[in-house]
Legacy VTK file of the C-alpha trace (Angstrom):
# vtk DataFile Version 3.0
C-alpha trace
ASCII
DATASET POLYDATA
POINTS 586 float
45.625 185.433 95.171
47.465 186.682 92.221
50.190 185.251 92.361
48.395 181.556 92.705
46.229 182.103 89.755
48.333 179.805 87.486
47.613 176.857 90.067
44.065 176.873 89.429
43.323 178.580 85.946
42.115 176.614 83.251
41.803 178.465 80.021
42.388 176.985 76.062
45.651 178.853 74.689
47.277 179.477 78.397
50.179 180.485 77.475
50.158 181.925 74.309
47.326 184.762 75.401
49.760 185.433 77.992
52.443 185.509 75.873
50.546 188.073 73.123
49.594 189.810 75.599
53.185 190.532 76.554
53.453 191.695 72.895
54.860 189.780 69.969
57.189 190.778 67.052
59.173 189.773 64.245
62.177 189.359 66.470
60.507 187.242 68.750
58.625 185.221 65.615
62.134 184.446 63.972
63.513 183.432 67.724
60.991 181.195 67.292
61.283 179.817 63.759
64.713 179.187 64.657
64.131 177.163 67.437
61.206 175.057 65.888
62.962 174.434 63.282
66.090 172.988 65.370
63.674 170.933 67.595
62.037 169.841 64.687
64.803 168.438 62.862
65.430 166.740 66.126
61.948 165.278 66.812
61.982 162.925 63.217
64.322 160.075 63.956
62.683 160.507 67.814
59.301 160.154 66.878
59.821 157.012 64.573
62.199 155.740 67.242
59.657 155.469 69.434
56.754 154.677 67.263
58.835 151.446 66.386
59.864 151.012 69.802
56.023 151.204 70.629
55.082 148.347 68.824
53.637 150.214 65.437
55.570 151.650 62.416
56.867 154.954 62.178
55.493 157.344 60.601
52.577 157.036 63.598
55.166 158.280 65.588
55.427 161.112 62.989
51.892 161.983 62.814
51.789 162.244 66.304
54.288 164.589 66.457
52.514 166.789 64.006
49.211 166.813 64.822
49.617 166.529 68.970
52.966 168.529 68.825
51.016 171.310 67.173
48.251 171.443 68.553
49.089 171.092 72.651
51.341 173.683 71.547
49.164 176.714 70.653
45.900 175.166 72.801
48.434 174.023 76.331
49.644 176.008 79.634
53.373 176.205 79.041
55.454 178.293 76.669
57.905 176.240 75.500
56.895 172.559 75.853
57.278 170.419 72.861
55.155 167.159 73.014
54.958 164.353 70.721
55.472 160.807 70.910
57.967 159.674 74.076
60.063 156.507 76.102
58.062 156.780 78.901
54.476 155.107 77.227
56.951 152.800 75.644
56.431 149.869 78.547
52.245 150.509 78.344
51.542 150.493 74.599
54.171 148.234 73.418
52.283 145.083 75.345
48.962 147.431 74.342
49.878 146.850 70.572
51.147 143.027 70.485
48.008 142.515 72.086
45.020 144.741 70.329
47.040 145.935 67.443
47.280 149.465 66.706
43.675 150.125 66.968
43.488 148.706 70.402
46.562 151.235 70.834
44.580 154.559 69.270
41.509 153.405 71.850
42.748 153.199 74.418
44.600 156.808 73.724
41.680 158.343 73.199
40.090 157.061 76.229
42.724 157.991 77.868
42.303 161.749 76.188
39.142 161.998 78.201
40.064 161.018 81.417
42.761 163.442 81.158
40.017 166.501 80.073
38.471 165.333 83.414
41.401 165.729 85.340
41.608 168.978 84.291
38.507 170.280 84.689
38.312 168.625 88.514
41.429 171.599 88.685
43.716 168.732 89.923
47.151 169.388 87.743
48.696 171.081 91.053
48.538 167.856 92.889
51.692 166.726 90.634
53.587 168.531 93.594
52.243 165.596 96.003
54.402 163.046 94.075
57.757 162.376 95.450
60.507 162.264 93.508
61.333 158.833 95.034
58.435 157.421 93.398
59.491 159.409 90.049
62.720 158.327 89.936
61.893 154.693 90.946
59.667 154.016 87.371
61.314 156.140 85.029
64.062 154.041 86.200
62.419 151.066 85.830
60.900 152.454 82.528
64.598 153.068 81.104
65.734 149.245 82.195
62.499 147.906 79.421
63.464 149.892 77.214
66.708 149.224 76.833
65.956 145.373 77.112
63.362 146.279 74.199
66.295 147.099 72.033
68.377 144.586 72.457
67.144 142.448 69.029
67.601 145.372 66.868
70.938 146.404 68.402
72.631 143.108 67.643
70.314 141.671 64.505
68.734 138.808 66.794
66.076 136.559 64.890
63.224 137.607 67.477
60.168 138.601 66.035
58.035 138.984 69.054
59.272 139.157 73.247
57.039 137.888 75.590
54.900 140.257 77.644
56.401 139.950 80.877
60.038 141.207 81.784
61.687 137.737 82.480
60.270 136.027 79.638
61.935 138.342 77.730
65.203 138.158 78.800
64.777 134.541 78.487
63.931 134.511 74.857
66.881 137.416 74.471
69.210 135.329 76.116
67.549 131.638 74.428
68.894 133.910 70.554
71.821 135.519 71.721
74.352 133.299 69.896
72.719 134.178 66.726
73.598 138.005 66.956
74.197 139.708 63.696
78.040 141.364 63.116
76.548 143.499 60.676
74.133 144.926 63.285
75.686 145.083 65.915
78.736 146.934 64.588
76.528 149.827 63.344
74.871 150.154 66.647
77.848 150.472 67.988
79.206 152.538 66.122
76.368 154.998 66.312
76.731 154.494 70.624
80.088 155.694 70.051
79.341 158.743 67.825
76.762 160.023 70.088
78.376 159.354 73.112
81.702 161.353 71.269
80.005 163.658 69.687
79.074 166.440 72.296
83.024 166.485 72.857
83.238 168.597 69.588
81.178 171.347 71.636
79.062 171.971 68.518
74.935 172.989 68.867
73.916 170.093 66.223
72.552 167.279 68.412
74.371 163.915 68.318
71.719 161.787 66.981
71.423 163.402 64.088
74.899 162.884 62.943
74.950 159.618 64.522
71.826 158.570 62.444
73.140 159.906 59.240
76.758 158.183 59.286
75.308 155.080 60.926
73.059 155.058 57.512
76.272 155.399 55.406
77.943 152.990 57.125
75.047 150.682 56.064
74.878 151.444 53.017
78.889 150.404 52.509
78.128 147.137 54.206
75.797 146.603 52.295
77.945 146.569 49.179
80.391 143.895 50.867
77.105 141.865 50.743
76.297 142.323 54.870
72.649 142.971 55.134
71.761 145.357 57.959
68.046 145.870 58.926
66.596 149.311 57.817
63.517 151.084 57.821
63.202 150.666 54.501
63.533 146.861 54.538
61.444 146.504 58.417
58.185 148.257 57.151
55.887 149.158 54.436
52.882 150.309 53.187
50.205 150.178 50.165
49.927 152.422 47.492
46.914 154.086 45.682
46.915 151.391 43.320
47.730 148.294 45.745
51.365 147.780 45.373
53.528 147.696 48.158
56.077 150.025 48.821
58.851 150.074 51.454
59.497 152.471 54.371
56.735 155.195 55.212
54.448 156.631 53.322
55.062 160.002 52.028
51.539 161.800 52.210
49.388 163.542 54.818
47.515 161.052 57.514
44.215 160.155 56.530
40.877 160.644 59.034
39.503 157.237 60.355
37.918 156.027 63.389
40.732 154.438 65.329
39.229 151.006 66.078
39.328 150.729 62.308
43.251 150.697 61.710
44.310 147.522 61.929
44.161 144.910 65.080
46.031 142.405 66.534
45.407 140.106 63.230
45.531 142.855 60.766
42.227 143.172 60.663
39.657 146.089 62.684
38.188 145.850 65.561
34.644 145.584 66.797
33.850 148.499 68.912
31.940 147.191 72.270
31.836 147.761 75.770
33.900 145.015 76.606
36.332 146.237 74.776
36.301 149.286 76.167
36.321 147.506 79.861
39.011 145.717 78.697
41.116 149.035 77.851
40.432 150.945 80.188
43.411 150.510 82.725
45.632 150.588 80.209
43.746 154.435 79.417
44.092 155.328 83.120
47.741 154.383 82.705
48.199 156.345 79.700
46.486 159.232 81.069
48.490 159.463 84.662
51.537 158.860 83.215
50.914 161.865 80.425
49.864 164.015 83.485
52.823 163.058 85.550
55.486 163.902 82.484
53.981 166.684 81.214
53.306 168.383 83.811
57.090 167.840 85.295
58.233 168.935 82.359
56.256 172.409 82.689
58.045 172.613 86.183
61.616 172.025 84.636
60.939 174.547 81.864
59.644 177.126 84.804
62.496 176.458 86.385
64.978 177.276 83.602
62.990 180.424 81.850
61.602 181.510 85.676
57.925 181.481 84.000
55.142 179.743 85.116
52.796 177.535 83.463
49.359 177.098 84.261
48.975 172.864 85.052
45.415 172.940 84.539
45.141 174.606 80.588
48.042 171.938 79.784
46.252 169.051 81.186
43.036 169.889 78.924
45.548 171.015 75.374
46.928 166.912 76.629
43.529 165.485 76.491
41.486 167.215 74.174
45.487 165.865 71.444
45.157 162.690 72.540
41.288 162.797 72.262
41.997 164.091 68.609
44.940 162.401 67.595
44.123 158.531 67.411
41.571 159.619 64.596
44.664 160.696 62.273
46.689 157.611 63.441
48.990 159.096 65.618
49.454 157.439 68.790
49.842 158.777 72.804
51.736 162.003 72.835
52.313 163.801 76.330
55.235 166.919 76.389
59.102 165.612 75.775
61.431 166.999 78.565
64.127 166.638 76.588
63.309 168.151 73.523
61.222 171.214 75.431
64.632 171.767 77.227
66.199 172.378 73.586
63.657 173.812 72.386
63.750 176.455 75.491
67.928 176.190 75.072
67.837 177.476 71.082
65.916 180.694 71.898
62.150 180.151 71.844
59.762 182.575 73.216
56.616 181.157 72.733
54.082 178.343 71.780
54.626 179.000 67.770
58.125 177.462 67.998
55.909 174.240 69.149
53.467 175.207 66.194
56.906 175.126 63.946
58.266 172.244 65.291
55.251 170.286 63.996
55.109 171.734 60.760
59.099 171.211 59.995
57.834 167.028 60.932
55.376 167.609 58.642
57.828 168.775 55.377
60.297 165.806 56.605
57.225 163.088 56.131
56.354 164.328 52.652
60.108 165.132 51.513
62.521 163.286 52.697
60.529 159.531 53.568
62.653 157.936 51.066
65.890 159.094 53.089
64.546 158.344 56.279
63.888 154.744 54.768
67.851 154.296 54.694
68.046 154.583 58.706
68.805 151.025 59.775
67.275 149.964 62.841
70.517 149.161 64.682
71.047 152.935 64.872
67.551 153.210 65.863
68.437 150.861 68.909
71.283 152.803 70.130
69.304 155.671 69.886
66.586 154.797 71.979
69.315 153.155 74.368
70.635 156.321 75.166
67.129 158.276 75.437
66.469 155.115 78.117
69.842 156.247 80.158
69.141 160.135 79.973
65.422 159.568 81.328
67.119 156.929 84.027
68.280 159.996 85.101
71.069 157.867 87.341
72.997 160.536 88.604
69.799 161.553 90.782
69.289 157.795 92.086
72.893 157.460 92.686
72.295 160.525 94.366
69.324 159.493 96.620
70.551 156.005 97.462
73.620 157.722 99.183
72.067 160.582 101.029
68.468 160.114 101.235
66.778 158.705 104.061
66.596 154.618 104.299
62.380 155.134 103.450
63.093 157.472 100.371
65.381 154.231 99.336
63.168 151.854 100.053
60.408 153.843 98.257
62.799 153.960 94.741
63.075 150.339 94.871
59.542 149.293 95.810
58.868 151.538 92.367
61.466 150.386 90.259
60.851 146.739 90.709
57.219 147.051 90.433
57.860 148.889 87.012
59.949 146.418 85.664
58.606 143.453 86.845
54.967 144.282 86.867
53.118 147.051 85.781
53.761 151.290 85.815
50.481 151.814 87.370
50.798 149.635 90.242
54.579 150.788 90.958
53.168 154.241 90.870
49.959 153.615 93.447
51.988 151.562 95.625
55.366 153.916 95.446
52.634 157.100 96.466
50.543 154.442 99.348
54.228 153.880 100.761
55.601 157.234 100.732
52.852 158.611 102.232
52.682 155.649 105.328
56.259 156.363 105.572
55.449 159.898 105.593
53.159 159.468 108.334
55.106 157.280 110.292
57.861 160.100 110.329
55.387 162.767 111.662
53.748 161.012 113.981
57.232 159.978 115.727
57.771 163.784 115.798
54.653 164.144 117.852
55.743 164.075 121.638
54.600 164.898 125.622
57.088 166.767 127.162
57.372 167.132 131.060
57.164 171.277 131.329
56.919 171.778 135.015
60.189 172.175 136.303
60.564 174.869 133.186
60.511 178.178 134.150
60.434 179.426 130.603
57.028 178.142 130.786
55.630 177.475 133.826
56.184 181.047 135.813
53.861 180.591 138.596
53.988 178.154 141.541
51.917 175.025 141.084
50.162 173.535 143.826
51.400 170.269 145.233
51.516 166.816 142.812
50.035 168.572 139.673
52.439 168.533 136.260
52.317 170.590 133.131
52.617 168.621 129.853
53.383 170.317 126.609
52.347 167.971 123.581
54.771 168.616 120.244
53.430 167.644 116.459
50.287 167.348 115.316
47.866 165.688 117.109
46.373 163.139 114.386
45.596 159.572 114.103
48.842 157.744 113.507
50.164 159.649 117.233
46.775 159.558 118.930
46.929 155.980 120.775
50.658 156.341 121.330
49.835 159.867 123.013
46.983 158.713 125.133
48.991 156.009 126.263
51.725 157.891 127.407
49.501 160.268 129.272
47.223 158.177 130.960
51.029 157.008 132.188
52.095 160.497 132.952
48.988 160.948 134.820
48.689 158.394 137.320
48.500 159.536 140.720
48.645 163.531 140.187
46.248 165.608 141.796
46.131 167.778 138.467
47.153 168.071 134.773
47.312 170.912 132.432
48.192 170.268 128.899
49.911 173.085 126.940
48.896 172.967 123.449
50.634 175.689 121.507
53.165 173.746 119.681
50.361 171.191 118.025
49.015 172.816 115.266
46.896 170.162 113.819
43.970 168.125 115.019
41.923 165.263 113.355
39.579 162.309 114.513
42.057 160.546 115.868
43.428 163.207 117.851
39.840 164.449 119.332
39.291 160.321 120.126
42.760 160.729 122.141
41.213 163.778 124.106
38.584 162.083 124.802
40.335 159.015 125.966
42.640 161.214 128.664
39.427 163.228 129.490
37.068 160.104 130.213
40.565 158.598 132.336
41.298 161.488 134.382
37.414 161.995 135.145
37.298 158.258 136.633
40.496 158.994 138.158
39.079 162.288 139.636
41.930 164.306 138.426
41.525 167.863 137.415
42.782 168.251 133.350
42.941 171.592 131.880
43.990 172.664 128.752
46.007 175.886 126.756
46.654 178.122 124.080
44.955 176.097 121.427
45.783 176.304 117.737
43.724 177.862 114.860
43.048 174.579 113.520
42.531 172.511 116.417
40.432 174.916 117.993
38.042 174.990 114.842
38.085 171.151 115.280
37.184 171.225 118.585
34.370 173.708 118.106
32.927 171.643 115.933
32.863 168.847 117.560
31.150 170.762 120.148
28.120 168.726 122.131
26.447 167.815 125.142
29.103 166.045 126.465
32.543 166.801 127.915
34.473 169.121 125.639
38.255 170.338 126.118
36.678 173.776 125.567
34.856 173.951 128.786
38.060 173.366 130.418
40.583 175.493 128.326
42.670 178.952 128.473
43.796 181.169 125.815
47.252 181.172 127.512
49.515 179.122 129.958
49.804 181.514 132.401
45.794 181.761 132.506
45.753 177.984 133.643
48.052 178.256 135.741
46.496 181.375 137.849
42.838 179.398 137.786
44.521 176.696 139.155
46.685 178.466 141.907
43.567 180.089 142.535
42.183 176.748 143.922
39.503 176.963 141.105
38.390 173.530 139.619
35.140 174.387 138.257
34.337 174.243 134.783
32.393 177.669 134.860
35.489 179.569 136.236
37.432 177.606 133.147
34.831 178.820 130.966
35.054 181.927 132.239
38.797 182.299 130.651
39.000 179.877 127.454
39.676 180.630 123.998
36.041 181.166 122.212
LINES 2 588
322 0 1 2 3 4 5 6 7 8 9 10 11 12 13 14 15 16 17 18 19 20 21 22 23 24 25 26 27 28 29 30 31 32 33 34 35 36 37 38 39 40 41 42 43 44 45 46 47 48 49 50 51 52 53 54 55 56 57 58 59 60 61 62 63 64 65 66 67 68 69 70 71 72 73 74 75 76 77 78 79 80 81 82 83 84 85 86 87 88 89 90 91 92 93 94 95 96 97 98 99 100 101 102 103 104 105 106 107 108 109 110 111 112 113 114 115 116 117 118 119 120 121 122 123 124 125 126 127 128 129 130 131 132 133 134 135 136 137 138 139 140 141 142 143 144 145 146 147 148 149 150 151 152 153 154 155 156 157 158 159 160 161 162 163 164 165 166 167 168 169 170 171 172 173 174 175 176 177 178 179 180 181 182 183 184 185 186 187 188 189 190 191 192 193 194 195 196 197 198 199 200 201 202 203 204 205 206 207 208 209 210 211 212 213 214 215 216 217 218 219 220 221 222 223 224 225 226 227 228 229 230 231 232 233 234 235 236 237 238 239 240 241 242 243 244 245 246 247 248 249 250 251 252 253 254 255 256 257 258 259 260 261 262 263 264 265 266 267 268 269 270 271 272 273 274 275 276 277 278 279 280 281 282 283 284 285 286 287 288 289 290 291 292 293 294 295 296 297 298 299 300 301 302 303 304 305 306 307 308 309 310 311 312 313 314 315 316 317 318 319 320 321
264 322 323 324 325 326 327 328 329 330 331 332 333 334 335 336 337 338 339 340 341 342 343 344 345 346 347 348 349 350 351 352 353 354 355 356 357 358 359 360 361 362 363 364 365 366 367 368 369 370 371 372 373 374 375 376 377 378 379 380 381 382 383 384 385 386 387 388 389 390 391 392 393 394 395 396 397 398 399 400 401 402 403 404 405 406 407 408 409 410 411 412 413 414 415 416 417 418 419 420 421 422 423 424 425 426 427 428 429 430 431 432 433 434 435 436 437 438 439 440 441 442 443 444 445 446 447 448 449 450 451 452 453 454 455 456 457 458 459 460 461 462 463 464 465 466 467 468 469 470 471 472 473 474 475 476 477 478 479 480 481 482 483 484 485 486 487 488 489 490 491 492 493 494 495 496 497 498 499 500 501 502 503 504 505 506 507 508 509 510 511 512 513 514 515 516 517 518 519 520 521 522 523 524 525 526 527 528 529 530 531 532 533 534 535 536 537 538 539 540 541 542 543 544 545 546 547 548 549 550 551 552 553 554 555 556 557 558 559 560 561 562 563 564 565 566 567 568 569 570 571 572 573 574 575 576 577 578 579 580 581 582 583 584 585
């Protein structure tokens, strides 16, 4: 159908063929310069941000940002997502690079690339509707607590160089350094909280971070002349020159082609390609690539939502894989589409993929103008940056929200996936938040399925029926979480009756466990030598039945196409299966 194509298409450049084909203009071209531009100047302190709060230095979190950012744009399925580096792989590639370095980091990225190229061509980027938000909520919750607990050395100038891998051993070694906080620090991460939380009271369209950032760096800069030393980019991280020297902050110069697992390791030096390795990095890759899906493809829903277009889930889960397959071999690390930053990008008038095209490219002019002023950031601000980005993807309003009204399971589904996030791993909070949503799930349905005593109803039953016979209707879907509970309860209903009909219009789904329950009342009302008749099957359950079809006894042989059919065979006197025969549904 038409209007379903976008749920199953998968074609390179979605969106912006459909967007040329719509015809495109100068007006809509500088609609779009506009708003790359703004998103643009936006993405820079983002994309070191979370480069640094990734474990690696940031202008990886700058290259991403230009050569995934541009590409997914013009190659994806959605017209105005922006993708680039983000908080959410912050909790898998932070342990990923303390552990294999940042070539171990790139690997495992591009494994993850292909798995996501896979995904995409096994059509399965509509199945991001079969997540519930429960399970969402629960470890981007739990996603936004490590981050912000990643943060807390740089926010107040603790002497930590490296936190332990798992979530309590870092709050131990936080709370082991606390009393050596930093004034310095932690006054200009403070002061940069309370810009950008005061900041969107002015009601002006220049984002808070960036004048946050900027007076948080002038602020360090006079503290620095009353001789307090604040931590900046500048001062954190370096890099070589042509001719060996070292020189501070990031380098100002286009990334350079290399195979990943040649950028430095764990120990600075490369590592040795192998299929242990590999083994080795390969959950952390499935991680990488279900959490990309997952965020990028929500993203594509919220931007559908807000611009009433509609992506195509498939051609955005290729453009994902084939940049993350790409972008490891220019040193840029995972990139998946940036709700956030898609919103404004949507918000300051973009029509099409080229504002993602000119997002990239205004990244690009910052790296190779402006690296000695991004140098002067201190990492403080950077902190309180990434501490907010942490609360907005929390998205706390919404769990408030479900907590209160939601049902207890929904609840119970949050937490199981927020503690598993924190305290474990994303992957497992995610399998175990979908396993339990979906036995809750059928837990709730199968309580919905119900027998209901019909005879006395004369809305139904409209006919006389002989003496000690009953007419059961059976509610819900007939499937195996409700069969034993269903059998039970009629093998109870049936005892000493001299005849049963079961009404089956309002159970419109049947499965093995429901055709094993059939069976089951069949087989105990033949030994009981009660008559059992059945009517007005479903589509679906009749297509299960007919399938099912044998030598044996089969509901089929003793079913109607309507109540009132049963009912006249059996005031009729007629028990045989041939006269049933005679009237069932074929």
């Amino acid at each position: 159908m038409p209007h379903r194509q976008h749920l199953f298409s998968l074609r390179a450049g979605y969106a912006l063929r459909e967007v040329l084909g719509e015809g495109y203009g100068r007006s809509e071209l500088l609609r779009d310069l506009i708003a790359g531009a703004t998103v643009g100047i936006i993405a820079i302190p983002l994309a070191m941000a979370l480069a640094i709060a990734s474990g690696v230095a940031p202008q990886y979190g700058l290259y991403t940002a230009i050569i995934a950012g541009g590409f997914i744009a013009l190659a994806g399925g959605s017209r105005y997502s922006i993708s680039g580096p983000t908080a959410a792989f912050v909790v898998i590639l932070h342990p990923l690079a303390a552990k294999y370095g940042l070539a171990g980091l790139l690997l495992a990225s591009v494994m993850a690339g292909g798995i996501l190229i896979a995904m995409a061509y096994a059509r399965l980027g509509r199945f991001i509707e079969y997540i519930p938000e429960s399970v969402t909520l629960g470890f981007t919750g739990g996603i936004a607590i490590v981050i912000a607990v990643l943060q807390v050395p740089d926010f107040v100038g603790l002497p930590v160089q490296d936190l332990p891998e798992h979530f309590v051993g870092k709050l131990v070694a936080i709370g082991s350094h606390i009393y050596q906080l930093d004034l310095g620090s932690t006054a200009v991460a403070v002061f940069t909280l309370a810009v950008m939380i005061g900041w969107p009271r002015l009601k002006t369209r220049v984002p808070p971070h960036l004048p946050a950032l900027v007076l948080a760096s002038l602020l360090a800069v006079l503290l620095k002349g009353l001789d307090v030393e604040v931590s900046t980019i500048g001062s954190r991280f370096h890099y070589f020159l042509a001719d060996g020297t070292e020189a501070a902050g990031i380098p100002p110069y286009l990334p350079t082609l290399e195979w990943p697992w040649n950028r430095p390791g764990p120990n600075g030096q490369s590592l040795e390609l192998s299929l242990g390795l590999v083994s080795d990095l390969l959950p952390a890759a499935f991680a990488i690539a279900m959490l990309g899906a997952i965020e990028s493809l929500l993203c594509a829903v919220v931007l559908d939502g807000m611009s009433g277009k509609r992506h195509s889930s498939n051609s955005e889960l290729l453009a994902q894989g084939a940049a993350n397959l790409i972008t490891p071999f220019f040193g840029g690390i995972t990139a998946t589409a940036a709700i956030a930053r898609s919103a404004t990008n949507y918000k300051a008038g973009a029509v099409s993929p080229v504002a993602g095209l000119v997002h990239s490219l205004v990244v690009l002019l910052g790296l190779l103008f402006f690296a000695g002023l991004l140098a002067l950031v201190p990492m403080p601000a950077m902190a309180a940056l990434l501490m907010v980005v942490a609360w907005n993807m929390s998205e706390a309003h919404k769990s408030v929200k479900l907590v209160r009204k939601s049902p207890r399971g929904d609840v119970l589904v949050w937490l199981t996936c927020l503690f598993l996030t924190v305290f474990f791993d994303m992957v497992v909070a995610i399998t175990v938040g979908i396993l339990l949503a979906s036995v809750l799930f059928m837990k709730d349905i199968a309580a919905l399925t119900q027998v209901v005593d019909i005879t006395a109803n004369r809305g139904f039953v409209r006919s006389p029926l002989p003496d000690n016979w009953k007419v059961f209707k059976v509610n819900g879907p007939l499937f195996f979480a409700a069969a034993d509970r269903i059998f039970g309860e009629l093998s109870q209903h049936s005892q000493h009756l001299s005849g049963l009909i079961l009404h089956m219009r309002y159970s419109a789904y049947l499965d093995a466990g429901g055709l094993s329950a059939i069976d089951k009342v069949m087989a105990h009302c033949a030994r009981q030598g009660i008559p059992l008749y059945f009517s007005s099957w479903q589509f679906q359950p009749l297509r299960t039945l007919a399938r099912a079809s044998g030598d044996g006894p089969n509901p089929l042989k003793a079913s109607f196409a309507t109540l009132d059919d049963a009912l006249s065979h059996v005031a009729q006197g007629g028990a045989s299966h041939e006269a049933a025969t005679s009237h069932r549904t074929g």
